[in-house]
ROGU-390214 format. One record per residue: x, y, z of N, C-alpha, C in turn. Coordinates in steps of 0.2 Angstrom, whole numbers, plus 5000, padded with zeros to 4 digits. Example, Ala and Ser with C-alpha at 12.3 -4.5 7.8 and 13.67 -1.06 7.14 Angstrom:
<pts>
506649725039506249785039506649845039/506449895035506849955036506450005039/
</pts>
This chain:
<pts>
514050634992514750654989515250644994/515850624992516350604996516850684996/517250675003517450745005518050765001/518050724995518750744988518450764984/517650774982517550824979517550894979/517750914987517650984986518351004993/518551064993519051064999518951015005/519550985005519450945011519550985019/519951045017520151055024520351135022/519751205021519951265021519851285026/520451325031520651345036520551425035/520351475038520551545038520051575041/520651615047520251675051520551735050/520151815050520151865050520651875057/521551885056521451925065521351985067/520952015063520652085063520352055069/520052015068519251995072519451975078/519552005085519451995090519351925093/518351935091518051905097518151835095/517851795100518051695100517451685095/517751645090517751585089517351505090/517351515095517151445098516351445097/516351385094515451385095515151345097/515351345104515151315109514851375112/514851435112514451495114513751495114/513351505116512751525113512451595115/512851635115512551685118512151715110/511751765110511451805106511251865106/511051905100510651955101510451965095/509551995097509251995092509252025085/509051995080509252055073508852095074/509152145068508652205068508152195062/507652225062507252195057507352225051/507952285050508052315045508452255041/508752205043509252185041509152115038/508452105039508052035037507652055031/508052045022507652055018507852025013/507652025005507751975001508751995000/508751905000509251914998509751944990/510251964991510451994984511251954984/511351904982512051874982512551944976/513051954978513551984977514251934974/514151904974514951854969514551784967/514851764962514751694958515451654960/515851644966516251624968515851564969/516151484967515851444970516151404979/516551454982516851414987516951484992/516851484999516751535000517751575004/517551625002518251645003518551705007/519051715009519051795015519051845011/518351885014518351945013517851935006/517451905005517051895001516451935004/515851975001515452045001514852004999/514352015003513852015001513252085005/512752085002512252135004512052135009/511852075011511352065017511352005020/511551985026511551925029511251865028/510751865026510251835020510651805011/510951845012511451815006511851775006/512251795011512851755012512551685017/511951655021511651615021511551575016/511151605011511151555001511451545000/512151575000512751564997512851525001/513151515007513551445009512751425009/512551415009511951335009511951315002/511951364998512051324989512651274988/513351324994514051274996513951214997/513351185002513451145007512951085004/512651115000512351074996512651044990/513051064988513351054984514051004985/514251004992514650964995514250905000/513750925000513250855004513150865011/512850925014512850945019512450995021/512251015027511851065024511751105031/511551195033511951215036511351255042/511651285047511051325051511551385054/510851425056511051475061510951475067/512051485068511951465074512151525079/512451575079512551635085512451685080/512251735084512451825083512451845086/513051905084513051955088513152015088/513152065096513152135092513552165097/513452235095514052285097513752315106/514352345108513752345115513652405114/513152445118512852505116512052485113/511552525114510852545111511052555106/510552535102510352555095510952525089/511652485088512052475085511852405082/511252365084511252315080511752255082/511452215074511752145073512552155070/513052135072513652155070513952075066/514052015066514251945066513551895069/513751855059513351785062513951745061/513551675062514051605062513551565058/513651535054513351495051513751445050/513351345053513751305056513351255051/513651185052513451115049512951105051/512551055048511851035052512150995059/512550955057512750915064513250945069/513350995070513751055074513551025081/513851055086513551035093513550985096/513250975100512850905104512550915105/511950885107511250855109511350865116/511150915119511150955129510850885133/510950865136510550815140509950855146/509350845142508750835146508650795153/508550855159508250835163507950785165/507750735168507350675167506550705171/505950665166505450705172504950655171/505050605178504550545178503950535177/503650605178502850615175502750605168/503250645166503350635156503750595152/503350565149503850515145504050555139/504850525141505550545134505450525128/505550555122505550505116506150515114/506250435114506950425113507250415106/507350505101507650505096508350525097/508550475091509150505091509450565086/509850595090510250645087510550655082/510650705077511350685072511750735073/511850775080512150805080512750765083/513550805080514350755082514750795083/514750845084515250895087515750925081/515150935077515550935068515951025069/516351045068516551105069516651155062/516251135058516351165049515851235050/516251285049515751335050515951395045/515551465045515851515042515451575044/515851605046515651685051515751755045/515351775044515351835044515051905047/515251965046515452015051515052085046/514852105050514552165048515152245047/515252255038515252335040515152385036/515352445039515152525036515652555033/515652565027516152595021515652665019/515852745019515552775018514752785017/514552765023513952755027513352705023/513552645021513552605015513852535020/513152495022513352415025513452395022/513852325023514052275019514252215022/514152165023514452085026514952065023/515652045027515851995024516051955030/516451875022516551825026517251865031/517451835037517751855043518251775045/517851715042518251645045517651595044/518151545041517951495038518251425039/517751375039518351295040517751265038/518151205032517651185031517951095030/518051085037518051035040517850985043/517550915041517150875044517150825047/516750825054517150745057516750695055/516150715050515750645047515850645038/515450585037515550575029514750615027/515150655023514750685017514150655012/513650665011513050625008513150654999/513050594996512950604989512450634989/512650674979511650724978511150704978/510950624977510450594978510250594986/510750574991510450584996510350655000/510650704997510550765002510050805000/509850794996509150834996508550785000/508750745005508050715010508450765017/509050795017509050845021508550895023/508150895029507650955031507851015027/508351015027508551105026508251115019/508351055016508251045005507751045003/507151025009506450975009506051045008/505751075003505251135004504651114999/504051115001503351124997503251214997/503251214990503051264986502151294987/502251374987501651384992500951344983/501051334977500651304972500651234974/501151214975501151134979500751094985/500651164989500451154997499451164993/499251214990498751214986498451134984/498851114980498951054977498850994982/499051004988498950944992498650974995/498250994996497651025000496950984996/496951034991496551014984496250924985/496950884983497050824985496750774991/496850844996496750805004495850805000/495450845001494850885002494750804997/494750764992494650704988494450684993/495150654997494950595001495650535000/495750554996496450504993497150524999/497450464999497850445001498750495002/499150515006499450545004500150505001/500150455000500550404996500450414986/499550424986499150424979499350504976/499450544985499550604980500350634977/500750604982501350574980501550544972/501250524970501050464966500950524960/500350544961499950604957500650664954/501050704961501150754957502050734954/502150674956502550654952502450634945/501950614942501850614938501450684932/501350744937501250794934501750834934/502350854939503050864939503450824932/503250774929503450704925504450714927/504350704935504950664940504950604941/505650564941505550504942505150504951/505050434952504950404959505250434965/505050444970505650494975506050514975/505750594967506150644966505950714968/505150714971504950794974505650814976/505450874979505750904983505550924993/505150854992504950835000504850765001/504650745005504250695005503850685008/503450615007502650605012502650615019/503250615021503250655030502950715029/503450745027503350845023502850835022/502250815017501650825018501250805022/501150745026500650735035501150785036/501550815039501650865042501250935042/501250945033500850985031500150975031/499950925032499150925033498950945040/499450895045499150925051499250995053/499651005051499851105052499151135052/498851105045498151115043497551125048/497651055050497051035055497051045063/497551085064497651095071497051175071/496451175070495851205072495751225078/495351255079494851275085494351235084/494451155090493951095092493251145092/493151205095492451225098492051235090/492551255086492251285078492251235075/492751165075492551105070492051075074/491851065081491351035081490551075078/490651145078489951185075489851165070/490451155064490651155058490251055058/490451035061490050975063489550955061/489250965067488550955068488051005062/488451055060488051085055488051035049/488850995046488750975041488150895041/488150875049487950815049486750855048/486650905050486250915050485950945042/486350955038486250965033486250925029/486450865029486550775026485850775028/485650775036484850765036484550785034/484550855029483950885026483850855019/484650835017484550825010484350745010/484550685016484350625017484050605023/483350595023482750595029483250535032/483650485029483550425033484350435035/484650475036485250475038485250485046/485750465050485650455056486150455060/486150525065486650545068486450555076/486650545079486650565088487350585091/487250635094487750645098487850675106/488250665110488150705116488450775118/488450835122488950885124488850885133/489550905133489950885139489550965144/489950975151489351035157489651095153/490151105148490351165144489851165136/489351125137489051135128489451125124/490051095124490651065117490451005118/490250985113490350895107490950875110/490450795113490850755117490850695115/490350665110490450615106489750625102/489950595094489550595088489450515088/488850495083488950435077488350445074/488650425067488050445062488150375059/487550355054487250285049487150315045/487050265038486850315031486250245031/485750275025485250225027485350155023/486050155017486050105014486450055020/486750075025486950045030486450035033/485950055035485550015040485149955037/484849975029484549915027485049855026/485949855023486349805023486149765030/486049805037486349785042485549725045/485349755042484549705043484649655039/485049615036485249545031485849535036/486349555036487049555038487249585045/486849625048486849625055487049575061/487149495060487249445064487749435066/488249475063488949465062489149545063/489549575068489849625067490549655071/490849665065491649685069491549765072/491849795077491649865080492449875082/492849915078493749905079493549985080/493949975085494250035087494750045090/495250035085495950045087496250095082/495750105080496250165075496150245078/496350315078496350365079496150435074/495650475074495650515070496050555072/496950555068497250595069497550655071/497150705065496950775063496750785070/496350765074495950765081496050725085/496550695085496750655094496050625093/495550615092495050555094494950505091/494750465096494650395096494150355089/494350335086493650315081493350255079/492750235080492850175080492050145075/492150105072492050085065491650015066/490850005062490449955064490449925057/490849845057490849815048490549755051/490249725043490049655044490149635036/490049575035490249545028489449535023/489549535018488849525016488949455012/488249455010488149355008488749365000/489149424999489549394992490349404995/490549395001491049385008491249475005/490749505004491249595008491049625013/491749665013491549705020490949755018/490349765022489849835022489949865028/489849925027489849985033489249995036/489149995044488549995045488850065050/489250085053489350155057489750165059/489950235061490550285066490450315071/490850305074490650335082491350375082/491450455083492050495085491750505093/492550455097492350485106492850525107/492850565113493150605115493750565121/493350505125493750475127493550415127/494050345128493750285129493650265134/493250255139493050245146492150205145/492250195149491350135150490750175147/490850245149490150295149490250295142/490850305138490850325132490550285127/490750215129490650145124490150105125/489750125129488950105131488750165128/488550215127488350285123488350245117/488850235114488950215107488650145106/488650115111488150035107487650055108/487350095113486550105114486150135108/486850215104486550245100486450195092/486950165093487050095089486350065087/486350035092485750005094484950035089/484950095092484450135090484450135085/485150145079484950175072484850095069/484950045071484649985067484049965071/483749995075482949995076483049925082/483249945086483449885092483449825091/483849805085484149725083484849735084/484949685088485649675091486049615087/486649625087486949565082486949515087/487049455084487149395088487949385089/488349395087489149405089489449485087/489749505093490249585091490949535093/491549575087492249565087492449635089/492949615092493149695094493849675098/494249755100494949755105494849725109/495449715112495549705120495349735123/494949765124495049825128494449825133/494749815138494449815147493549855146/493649905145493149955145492649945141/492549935136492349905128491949845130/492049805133492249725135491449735140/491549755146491149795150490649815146/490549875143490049895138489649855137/490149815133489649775129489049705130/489549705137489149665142488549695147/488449765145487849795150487449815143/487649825138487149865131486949815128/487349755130487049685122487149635126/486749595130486749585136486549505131/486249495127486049435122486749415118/487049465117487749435111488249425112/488549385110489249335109489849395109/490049405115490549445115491249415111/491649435106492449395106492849435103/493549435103494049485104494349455095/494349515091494749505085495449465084/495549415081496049375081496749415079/496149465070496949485068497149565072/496849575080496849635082497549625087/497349555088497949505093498349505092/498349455085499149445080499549515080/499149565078499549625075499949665082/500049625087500249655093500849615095/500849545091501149485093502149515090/502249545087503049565086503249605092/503049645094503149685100502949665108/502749615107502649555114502949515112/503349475105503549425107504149425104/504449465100505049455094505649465098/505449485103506449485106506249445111/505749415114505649375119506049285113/505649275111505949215106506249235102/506549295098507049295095507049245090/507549195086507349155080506949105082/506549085086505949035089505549075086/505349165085504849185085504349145081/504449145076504149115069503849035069/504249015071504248945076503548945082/503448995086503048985090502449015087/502249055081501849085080501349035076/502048985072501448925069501148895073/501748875081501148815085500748865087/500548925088500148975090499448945087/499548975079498948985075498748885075/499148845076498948765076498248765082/498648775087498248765095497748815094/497648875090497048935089496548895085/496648845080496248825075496048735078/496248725082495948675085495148655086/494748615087494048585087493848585094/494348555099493948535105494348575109/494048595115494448635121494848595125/494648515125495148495130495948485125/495948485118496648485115496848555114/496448625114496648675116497048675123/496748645129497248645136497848615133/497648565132498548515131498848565128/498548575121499048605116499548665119/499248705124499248765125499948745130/499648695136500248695139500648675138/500848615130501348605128501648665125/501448695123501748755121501848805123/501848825130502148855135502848815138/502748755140503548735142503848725136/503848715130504148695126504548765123/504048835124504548885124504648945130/504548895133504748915143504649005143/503848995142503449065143503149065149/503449025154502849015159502749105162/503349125163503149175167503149255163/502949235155502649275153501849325154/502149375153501249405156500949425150/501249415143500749415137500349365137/500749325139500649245138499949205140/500149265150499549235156498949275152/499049325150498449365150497949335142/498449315140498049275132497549235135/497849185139497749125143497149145146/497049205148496449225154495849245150/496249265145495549275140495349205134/495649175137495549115129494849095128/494249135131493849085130493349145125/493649225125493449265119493749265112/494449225111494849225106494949185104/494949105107495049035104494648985099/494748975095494248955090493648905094/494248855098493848795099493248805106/493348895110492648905112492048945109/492348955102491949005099491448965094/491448915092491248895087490548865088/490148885091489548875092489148935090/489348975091489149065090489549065080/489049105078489249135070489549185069/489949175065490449245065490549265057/490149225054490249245045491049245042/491149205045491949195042492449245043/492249285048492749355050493149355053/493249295055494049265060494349225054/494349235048494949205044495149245042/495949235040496349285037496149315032/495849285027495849305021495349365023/494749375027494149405025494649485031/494749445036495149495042495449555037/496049535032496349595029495949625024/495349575022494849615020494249675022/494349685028493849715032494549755035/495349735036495749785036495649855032/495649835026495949885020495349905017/494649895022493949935020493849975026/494349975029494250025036494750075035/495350055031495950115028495750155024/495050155021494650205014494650265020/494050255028494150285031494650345033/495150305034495650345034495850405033/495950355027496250395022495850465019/495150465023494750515019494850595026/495350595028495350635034495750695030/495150755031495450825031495150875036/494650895037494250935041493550905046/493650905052493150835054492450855051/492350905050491650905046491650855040/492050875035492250835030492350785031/492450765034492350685038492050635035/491550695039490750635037490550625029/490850655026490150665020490750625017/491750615017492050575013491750505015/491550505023491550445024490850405019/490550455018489850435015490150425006/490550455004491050464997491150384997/491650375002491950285003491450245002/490950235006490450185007490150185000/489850244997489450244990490350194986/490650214985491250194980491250124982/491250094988491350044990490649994989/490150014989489549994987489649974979/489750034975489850024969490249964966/490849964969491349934969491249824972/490749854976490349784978489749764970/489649814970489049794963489649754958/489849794957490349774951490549704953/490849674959491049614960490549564962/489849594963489449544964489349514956/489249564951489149554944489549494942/490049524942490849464940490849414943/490449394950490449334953489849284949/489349334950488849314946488849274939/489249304935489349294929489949244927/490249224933490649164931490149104933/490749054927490448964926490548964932/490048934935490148874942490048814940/490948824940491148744940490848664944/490348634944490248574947490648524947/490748484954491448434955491248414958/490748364959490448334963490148244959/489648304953489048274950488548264957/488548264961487848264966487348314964/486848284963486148354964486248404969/486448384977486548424981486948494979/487348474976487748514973487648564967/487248554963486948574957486548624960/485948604966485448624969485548694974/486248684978486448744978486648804975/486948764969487348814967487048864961/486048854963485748884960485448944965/485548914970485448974978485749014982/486548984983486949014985487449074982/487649124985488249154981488849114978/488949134975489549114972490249114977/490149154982490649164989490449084992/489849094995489649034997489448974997/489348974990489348894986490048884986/490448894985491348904983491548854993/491348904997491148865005490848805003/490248775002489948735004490348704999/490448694992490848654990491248604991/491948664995492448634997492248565001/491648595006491248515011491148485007/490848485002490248424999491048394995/491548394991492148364988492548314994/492548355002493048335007492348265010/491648295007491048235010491348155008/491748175001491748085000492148055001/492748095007493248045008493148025016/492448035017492248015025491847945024/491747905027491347845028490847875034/490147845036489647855041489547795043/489547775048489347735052488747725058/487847705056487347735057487547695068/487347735072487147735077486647725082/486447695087485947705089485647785092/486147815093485847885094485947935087/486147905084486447975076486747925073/487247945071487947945065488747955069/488947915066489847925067490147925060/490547975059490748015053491248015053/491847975052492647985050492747985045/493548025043494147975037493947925035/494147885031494147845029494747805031/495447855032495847795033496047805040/495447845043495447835052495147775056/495347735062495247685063494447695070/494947755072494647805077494247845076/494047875080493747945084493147965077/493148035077492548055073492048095074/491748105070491048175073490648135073/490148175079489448145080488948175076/488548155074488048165069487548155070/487048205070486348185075485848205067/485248165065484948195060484248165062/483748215063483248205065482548215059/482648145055482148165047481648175046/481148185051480448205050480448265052/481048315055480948375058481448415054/481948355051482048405044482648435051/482948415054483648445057484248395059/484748435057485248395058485848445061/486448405064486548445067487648395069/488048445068488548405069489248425076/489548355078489748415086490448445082/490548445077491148505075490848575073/489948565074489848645076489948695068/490148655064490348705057489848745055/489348715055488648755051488448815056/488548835063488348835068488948925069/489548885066489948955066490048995061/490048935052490048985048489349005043/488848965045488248955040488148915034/488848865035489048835028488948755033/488548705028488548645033489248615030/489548565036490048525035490048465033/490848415030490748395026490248315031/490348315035490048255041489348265040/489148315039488248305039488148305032/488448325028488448305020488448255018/488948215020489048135022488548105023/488048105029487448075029486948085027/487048165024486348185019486248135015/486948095011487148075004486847995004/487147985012487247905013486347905013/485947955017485147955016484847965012/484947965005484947995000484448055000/484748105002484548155001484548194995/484248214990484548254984484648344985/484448344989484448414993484448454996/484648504999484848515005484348575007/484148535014483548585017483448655017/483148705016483148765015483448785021/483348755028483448815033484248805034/484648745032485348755029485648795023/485248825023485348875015485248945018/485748965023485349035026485049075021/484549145022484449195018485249245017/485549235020486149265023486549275017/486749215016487249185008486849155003/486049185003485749174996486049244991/485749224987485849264981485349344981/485249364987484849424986485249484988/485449534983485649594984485349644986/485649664992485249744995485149794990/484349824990484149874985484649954988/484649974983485050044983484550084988/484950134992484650174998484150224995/484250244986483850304983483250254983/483250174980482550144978482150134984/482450134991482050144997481750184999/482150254996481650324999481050334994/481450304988480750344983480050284983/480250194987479650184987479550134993/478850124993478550094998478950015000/478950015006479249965010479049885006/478449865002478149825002478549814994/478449874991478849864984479449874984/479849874988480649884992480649784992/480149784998480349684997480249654992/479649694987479649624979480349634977/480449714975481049684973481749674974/481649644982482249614984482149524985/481549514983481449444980481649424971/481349494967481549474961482249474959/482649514965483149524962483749444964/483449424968483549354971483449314964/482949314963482949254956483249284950/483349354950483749374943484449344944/484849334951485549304950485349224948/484949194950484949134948484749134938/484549184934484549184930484949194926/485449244929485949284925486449214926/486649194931486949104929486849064924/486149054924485948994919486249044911/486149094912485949124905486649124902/487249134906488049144905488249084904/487949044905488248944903488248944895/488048954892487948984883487849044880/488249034875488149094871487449094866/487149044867486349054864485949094868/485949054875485749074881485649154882/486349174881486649274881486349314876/486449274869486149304863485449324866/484949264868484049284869484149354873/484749354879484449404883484649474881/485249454877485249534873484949564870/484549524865484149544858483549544863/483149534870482749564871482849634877/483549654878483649704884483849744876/483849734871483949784866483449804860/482649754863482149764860481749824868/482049794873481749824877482049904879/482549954878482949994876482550024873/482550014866482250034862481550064864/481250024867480350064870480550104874/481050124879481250154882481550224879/481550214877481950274871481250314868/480750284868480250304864479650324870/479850334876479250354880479750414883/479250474885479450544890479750524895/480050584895480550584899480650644904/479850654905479750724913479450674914/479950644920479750614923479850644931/479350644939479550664944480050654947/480350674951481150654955480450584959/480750534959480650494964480450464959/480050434956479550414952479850334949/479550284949479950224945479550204940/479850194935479450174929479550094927/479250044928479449984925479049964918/479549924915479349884910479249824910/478849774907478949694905478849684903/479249624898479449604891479449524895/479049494888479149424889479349384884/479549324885480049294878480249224883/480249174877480549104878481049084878/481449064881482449024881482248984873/481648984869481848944863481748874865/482348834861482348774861482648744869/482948784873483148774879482848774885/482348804887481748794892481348824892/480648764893479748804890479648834895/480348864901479948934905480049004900/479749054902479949134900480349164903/480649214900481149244902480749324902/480649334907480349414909481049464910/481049494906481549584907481149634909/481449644917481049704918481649754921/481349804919481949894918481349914923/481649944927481550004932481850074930/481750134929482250184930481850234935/482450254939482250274944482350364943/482150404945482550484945482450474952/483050484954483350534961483350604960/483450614967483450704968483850714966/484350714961485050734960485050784954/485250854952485250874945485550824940/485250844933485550814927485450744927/485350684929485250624929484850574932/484850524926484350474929484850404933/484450364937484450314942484250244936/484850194932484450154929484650104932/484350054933484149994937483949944932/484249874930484049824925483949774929/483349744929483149664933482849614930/483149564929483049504925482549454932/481949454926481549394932481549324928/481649274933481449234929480649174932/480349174928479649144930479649064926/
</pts>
């Protein structure tokens, strides 16, 4: 609101009223408690005026705040005071602009770091005093002096309700975001939620998302000795109700919980397929708790992030992050990954060089980048952008010695010599740079696309933070949703046409093994194979362009051993062979690409549910992580035609039916299979086996149904 919609300049003092004015005072004295009760406004004046009455100091505070709101402003309590003498009380307030004053200049104190916020105080002088009196022994306040003069510009109605003063959660509302926390949802979603229950537009609450993280930690500022009880109790009681769940923790010389980490057991069976490959970030913070948290992911064969564990430390130091790989270690029964990604961090780094003493230690690429505006944005200023692309050029390089060059043409060219971002990058290039890593596997978790992928599967975490107890059991909430969530995408992959672009068998041959993520990979190779010529050597192959005169990759292929092998290392770092050893497959007519180029890794077998491992034996846990392997290679062929879909629906709805017709006291645990045989028709003299599992889990009211297509 601009200062013409309401007085621009009302001047008036009582000179009844002695004392000063000035509020620049700060003296006080305390109210009396008789004088602090509900407000009762006494006039419907909208503007306030001398000699205007109200009941209680409380009132005339609502009054000029409903003023000050009204003109785009908003107001505080700033002095009292009182008569001298015992027992006489509060006599005069002052009620001033939020921006009144100035900001006192703090001390400086070099042990303690300043936060450098700024003020909005400006020496704004709009105030209004009123004064305490006694009319036949009958109190009463009034106004005494008033100015309602400003030395800033006034906020419109839309802006002045983001004023602190304006901003209030309703004690039904504070409920409501509690309610909300205890989910696990996001405080943006719950935002989202009760704007839509309020039916307000978009950034109409009467708060905002600060106001409530505000209001949550309020919450969570507990007693550590009682959340850790509260702790340990919820994580021992997850073990009673799941044998395979898996927690360790240490206590410090006072018996208080000094670090946890728990596994669920669907994560350690993922981690025994996908285990080879693992990010361990710990750069995020459980906030609610100042502690450090730090997060064990890998990708599975359909490129998603799975959850293998959590580790809450107390501190980050060596003791702490050795404890946590060790206890690591343990829940996946002492198999260690072949490559850990991970922070910068000194200490971590160390760890992991005394606990995994066999693994490919390397520093997260997108953990680098995301640091790169605050180390480089004012150093380059409009070059930034510019340097970042020759950044990511010289990162994606092949051989180390055009990483040197590269490198140090790009330091003189944007005259970083005597940067110490720069040196230190440099000092470590041989755990971040593509062209030392690439002989070690890392499951495609150094490219962008999969990095924000494995970002925004670590923010579920998060976001599931209310009481650290409830910690664990949301984080067990996210993995089940996010499992499900994988099921769902594995289906959808599964169930789309794979396009062939080749016509090569090689290709056909895969695309009956691999996922759909990973044929999609090998593809791109086998399409990029036919623009290379080979040229056979006395020790291997040489593999260029075609419209290269030069250079090229070595190609070693040794055909009675059934290995080949190439120097750009491609198969070696993503499990996907390159298009240079596809090339000589092709030229040697090979129709098929050897199995042990076909990891089990990015074959088509989906990890069994955590319920089907408890309720059966180990040995019938692996058949059916083979049949369920061949059921994706069915469920492909079967989605190429609608005759194909017809057969298997009229027999999963002849199979239903028998289902329907048998008891149903069945024991918790218990799996009941069916088989039904039937022929694809005119379309292939093999059978098509449907086989239904249904499982009962320990859970009330529900069964576990599982559908498995075999093909024989």
């Amino acid at each position: 609101m601009s200062e013409e919609a309401g007085p621009l300049l009302v001047v008036y003092d009582d000179p009844s009223d002695q004392r000063s004015s000035s509020l620049d005072n700060t003296s006080s004295t305390e109210e009396s408690p008789d004088e602090t009760r509900l407000s009762l406004e006494t006039t419907n004046d909208a503007v306030p005026s001398m000699g205007q009455r109200f009941a209680t100091h409380d009132a005339a505070y609502e009054f000029y705040s409903e003023f000050a709101k009204r003109c785009g402003f908003s107001i505080r309590r700033h002095r009292t005071e009182g008569k001298d003498g015992v027992g006489k009380g509060l006599t005069r307030r002052y009620f001033v602009c939020h921006r009144a004053g100035n900001t006192p200049i703090k001390a400086s104190n070099e042990s303690k770091p300043q936060r450098n916020r700024k003020s909005s105080r400006c020496g704004c002088q709009a105030y209004m005093r009123i004064s305490k009196t006694t009319e036949l022994g009958a109190s009463e306040w009034r106004i005494t002096g008033f100015l309602n003069h400003h030395n800033h510009e006034l906020l419109e109605p839309n802006q002045v309700r983001f004023l602190p003063a304006y901003r209030t959660i309703s004690d039904t509302d504070k409920s409501r975001i509690l309610m909300f926390a205890k989910t696990g949802i996001s405080v943006h979603q719950m935002m989202k939620l009760m704007e839509l229950e309020k039916c307000v537009e978009p950034g109409f609450l009467p708060f905002t998302e600060k106001d409530v993280r505000n209001l949550l930690q309020s919450f969570r500022k507990l007693d550590p000795e009682e959340e850790s009880i509260d702790l340990l109790r919820m994580c021992r009681n997850i073990k009673e109700r799941d044998p395979n769940f898996k927690f360790e923790y240490t206590l410090d010389s006072n018996n208080r919980l000094e670090n946890i980490t728990w596994s669920y057991a669907s994560s350690v069976q993922s981690y025994e397929i996908f285990g080879d490959a693992v990010v361990f970030d710990t750069t995020h913070r459980l906030t609610a708790f100042d502690m450090p948290l730090g997060i064990w992911v890998g990708m599975n064969n359909y490129g998603m992030p799975c959850f293998f564990g959590c580790v809450l430390l107390r501190e980050e130091n060596l003791r702490s992050f050795s404890w946590a790989l060790k206890a690591f270690l343990g829940f996946m029964n002492g198999k260690a990954p072949q490559t850990i990604l991970t922070d910068q961090n000194m200490c971590l780094k160390e760890a992991v060089a005394i606990e995994l003493p066999m693994t490919k230690h390397a520093l997260c690429i997108w953990m680098i980048v995301g640091k790169f505006p605050s180390w480089f944005n004012a150093v380059l200023g409009e070059r930034y952008n510019e340097w970042k692309t020759e950044f990511f050029r010289i990162y994606n390089l092949e051989s180390i010695e055009d990483f040197e060059l590269g490198w140090m043409e790009m330091v003189n060219s944007f005259g970083l010599h005597a940067n110490r971002h720069i040196a230190n990058l440099y000092g470590l290039r041989s755990l971040w740079a593509l062209p030392f890593l690439r002989t070690h596997f890392f499951a495609g978790m150094t490219t962008n696309g999969q990095s924000k992928s494995i970002n925004a599967f670590i923010q579920r975490f998060l976001s599931a933070q209310t009481r650290l107890a409830h910690f664990v059991e949301q984080a067990a909430v996210a993995v089940d949703f996010r499992d499900q969530a994988g099921e769902q995408q594995t289906m959808q992959q599964n169930l789309q046409n794979i396009c062939l672009k080749t016509g090569a068998p090689m290709e056909s041959h895969a695309a009956t093994i691999l996922t759909p993520f990973a044929f999609s990979k090998l593809q791109e190779q086998l399409v990029l194979a036919a623009h290379y010529a080979s040229f056979q050597m006395d020790d291997g192959f040489l593999v260029r362009h075609h419209t290269k005169a030069e250079g090229g990759r070595k190609v070693y292929w040794a055909l009675r051993e059934g290995i080949i092998s190439c120097s750009c290392h491609h198969f070696e770092f993503s499990g996907i062979l390159c298009r240079h050893a596809l090339r000589v497959f092709s030229t040697g007519n090979c129709f098929q690409i050897p199995d042990r180029y076909l990891p089990i890794r990015w074959r088509r077998i989906s990890t069994p549910s955590a319920k089907l491992f408890q309720s059966s034996p180990s040995d019938h846990a692996e058949r059916i992580q083979i049949l369920q392997s061949m059921v994706s290679t069915l469920v492909t062929e079967s989605a190429k035609s609608k005759e194909r879909l017809d057969i298997a629906n009229e027999q999963i709805a002849i199979l239903l039916s028998r289902i329907k017709e048998q008891p149903v006291s069945l024991q918790e645990g218990n799996t009941v299979e069916f088989i039904i045989e039937s022929k694809f028709g005119d379309f292939s003299s093999d059978s098509l086996t449907i086989s239904l599992s249904l499982t009962v889990p320990p859970l009330p009211g529900g069964y576990r149904l599982n559908l498995i297509l075999i093909e024989r």
